[in-house]
N, C-alpha and C positions, 0 to 999 in steps of 0.2 A: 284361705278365708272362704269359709260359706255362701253361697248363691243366698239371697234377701229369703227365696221360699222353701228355703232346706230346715228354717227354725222348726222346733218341735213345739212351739207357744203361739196357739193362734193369738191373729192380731185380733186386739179389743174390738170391738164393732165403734162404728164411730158417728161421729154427732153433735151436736151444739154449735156447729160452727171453727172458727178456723183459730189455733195459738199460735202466736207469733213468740217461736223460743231463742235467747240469746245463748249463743254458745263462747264461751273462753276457752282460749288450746296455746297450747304452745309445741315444737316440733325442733326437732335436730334435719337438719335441712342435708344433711352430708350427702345421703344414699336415695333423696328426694327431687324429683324434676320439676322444681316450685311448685306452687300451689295450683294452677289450671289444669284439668283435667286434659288429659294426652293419651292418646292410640298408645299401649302398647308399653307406659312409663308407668313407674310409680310417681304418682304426685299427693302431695297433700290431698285437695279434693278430691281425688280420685279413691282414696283408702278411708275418708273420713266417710262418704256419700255411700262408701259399699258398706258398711260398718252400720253406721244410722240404718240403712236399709234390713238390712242381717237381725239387726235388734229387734226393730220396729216393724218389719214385716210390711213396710208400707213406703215406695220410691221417694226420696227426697231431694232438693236442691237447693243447694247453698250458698248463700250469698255472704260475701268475704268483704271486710275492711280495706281488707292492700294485697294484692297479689305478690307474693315474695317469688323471686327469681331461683334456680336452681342453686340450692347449694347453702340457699339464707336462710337462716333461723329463724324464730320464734319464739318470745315464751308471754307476747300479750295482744296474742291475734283474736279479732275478734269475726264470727259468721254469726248470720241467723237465717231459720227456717220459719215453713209452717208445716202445722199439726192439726189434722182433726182434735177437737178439746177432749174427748174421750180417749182418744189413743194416748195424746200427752198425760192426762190423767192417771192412766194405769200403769205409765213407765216410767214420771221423776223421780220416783223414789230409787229406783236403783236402775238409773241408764247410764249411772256412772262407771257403776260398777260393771254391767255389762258391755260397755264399750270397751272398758281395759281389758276384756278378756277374749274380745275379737281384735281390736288394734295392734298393730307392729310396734316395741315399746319404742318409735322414735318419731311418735303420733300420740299426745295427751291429750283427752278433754277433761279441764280442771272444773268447770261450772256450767251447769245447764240451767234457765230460770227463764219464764215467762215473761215478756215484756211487753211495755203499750204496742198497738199493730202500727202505730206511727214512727217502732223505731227502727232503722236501716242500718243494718252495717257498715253499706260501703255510702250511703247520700247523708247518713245525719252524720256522721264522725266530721268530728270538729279541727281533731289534729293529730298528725301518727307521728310516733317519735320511736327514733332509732339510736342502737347503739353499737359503733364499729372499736375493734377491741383488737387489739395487739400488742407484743413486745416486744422491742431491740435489744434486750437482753442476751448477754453472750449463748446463753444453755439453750433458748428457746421457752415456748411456753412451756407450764407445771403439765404432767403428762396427762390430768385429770381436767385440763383447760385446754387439750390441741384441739379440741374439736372447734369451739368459737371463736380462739385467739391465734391470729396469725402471728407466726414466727419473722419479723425484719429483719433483714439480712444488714442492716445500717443505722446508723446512730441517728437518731433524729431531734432536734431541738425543735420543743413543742412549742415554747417563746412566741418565734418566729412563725408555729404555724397558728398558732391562739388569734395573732395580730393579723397573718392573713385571713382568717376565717369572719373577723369583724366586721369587713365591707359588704359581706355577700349578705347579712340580714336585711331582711324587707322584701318586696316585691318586685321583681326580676323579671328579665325572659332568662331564663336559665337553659336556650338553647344548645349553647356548648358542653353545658353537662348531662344530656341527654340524649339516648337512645331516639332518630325518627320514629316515630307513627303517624301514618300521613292522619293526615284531618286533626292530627291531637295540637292544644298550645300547650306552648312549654312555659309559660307564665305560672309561675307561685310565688308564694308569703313565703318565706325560709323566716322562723319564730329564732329557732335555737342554731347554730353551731357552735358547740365549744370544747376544746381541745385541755387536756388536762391527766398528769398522770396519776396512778393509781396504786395504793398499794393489794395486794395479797393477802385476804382475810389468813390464809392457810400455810403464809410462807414462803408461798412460790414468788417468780418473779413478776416484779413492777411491770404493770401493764401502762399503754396510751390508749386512754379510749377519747372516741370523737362520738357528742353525743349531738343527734341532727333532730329538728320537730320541724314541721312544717302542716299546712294545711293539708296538703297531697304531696307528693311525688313523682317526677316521670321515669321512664324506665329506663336504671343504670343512674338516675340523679346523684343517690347519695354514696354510690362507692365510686362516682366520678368526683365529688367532690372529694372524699375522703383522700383521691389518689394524688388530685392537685395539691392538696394539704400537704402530701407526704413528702411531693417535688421539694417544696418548701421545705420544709423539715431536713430535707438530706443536703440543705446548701445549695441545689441545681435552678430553684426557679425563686426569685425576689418573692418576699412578701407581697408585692402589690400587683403580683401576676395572675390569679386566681380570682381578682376582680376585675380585673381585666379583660377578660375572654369574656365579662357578660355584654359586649358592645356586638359579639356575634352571631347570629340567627341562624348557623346550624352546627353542629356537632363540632367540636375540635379533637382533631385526633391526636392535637398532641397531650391533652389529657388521660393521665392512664389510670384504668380501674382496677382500682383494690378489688386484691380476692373473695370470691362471696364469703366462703367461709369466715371470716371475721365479723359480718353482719347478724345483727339480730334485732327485729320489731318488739319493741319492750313495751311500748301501749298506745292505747288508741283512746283518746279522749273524745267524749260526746255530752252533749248539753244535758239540761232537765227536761224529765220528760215533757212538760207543758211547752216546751220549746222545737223537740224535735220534730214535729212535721214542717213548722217553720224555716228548720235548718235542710230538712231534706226538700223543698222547694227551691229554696236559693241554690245549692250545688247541683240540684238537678239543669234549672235553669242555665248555669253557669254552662254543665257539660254538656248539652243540649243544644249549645249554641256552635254558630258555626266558629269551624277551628276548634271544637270542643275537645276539655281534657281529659283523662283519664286517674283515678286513685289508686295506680299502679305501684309500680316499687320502685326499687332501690340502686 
């Protein structure tokens, strides 16, 4: 990839003051060292922010909805930046097209568009929801689906883990299924868990996905939960063991985490615009405070 001042396009001259632009991407996490930028890794931000630069001929940094972890997909991540108005001016119309043609194809930006300066990627998002996807099916996944769908090596009765996933909605300390960061709380709304099989648009094999929302995340929350689910599911841990562990205030190791690769961030909800500064006050507030958390991942 190109150094940002190798382009042959000078940048626009610029002016008017500052755009505040929404970006949507989605990514194949496989050959990716999550989304924070790293010495020496490829990571999401790290190819998106040299790219924008490359195009734009002008530094940028990006602020992300949910930090995904090495290995976890994407396909409804949301960042935003800022733009001189004059730069942004000269390059909507085709910054799509020229990001595709500096990006690695396992790095997409589907939509660029200007948005109020009140809105935040990571303070106004209202609610991130994921989706972990797997089969227990004898063959394994469809060969067109290894990359997001974890192959289980055992039969799982989703029953049993639909009914354990009921207890854990509402507001928690969800210390046990969570990676420390000191200073962080491990308190969240868990909105959605629900377990349910799937068929195969294409013929391949019956998938289990577990689909998770919450207002935020801590780090490792939801392919800890997923893994607790799965105890359940394989006969080894009661339904009523996975609510259980929330009486704990630090990490349990006897919780195991699903592989990244079956994770993927499928959207990120945010209010009306007349609403969003409102909403990026309150979470700032929140993480702000002491013990303050993070809208981390998975």
């Amino acid at each position: 990839m190109n150094h940002p001042h190798d382009s042959d396009e000078p940048a626009t001259p610029t002016g008017g003051g500052l755009v505040r632009v929404r970006l949507d991407l989605g990514y194949d996490g496989t050959a990716l060292h999550g989304w924070a930028r790293q010495p020496a890794q490829r990571t999401v931000q790290g190819e998106l922010e040299l790219a924008l630069s490359t195009v734009l001929r002008h530094d940028v940094d990006l602020t992300v909805a949910g930090r995904t972890d090495a290995g976890v997909h994407a396909t409804g991540q949301v960042a935003h930046l800022d733009l001189p108005a004059g730069l942004w001016e000269s390059a909507r119309g085709r910054l799509l097209r020229r990001l595709r043609g500096v990006l690695a194809p396992d790095v997409v930006v589907t939509s660029a568009r200007a948005v109020p300066a009140d809105f935040d990627a990571r303070f106004a998002a209202l609610r991130r929801h994921y989706v972990y996807r797997l089969t227990d099916a004898d063959s394994g996944p469809s060969p067109l689906r290894r990359v997001d769908v974890v192959g289980w090596p055992r039969q799982l009765d989703t029953s049993l883990m639909q009914q354990a996933a009921g207890p854990l909605l509402g507001q928690h300390d969800f210390a046990a299924y969570c990676r420390r960061r000191e200073g962080a709380t491990t308190i969240r709304t868990l909105l959605v868990l629900d377990v349910r099989r799937v068929d195969d648009d294409e013929g391949g094999p019956q998938r289990v996905e577990v689909r998770a929302g919450a207002d935020a995340f801590c780090h490792s929350m939801v392919r800890s939960l997923v893994g607790a689910l799965l105890a359940v599911g394989e006969g080894r841990r009661a339904p009523d063991w996975p609510a259980s562990l929330l009486t704990r205030t630090s990490r349990a190791d006897d919780v195991p985490v699903a592989p990244a690769a079956g994770l993927t961030l499928v959207r990120v909800d945010y209010p009306a615009d007349d609403e969003l500064a409102d909403r990026a006050l309150v979470t700032r507030a929140r993480r702000d405070a002491p013990a303050a958390g993070h809208s981390g991942c998975c």
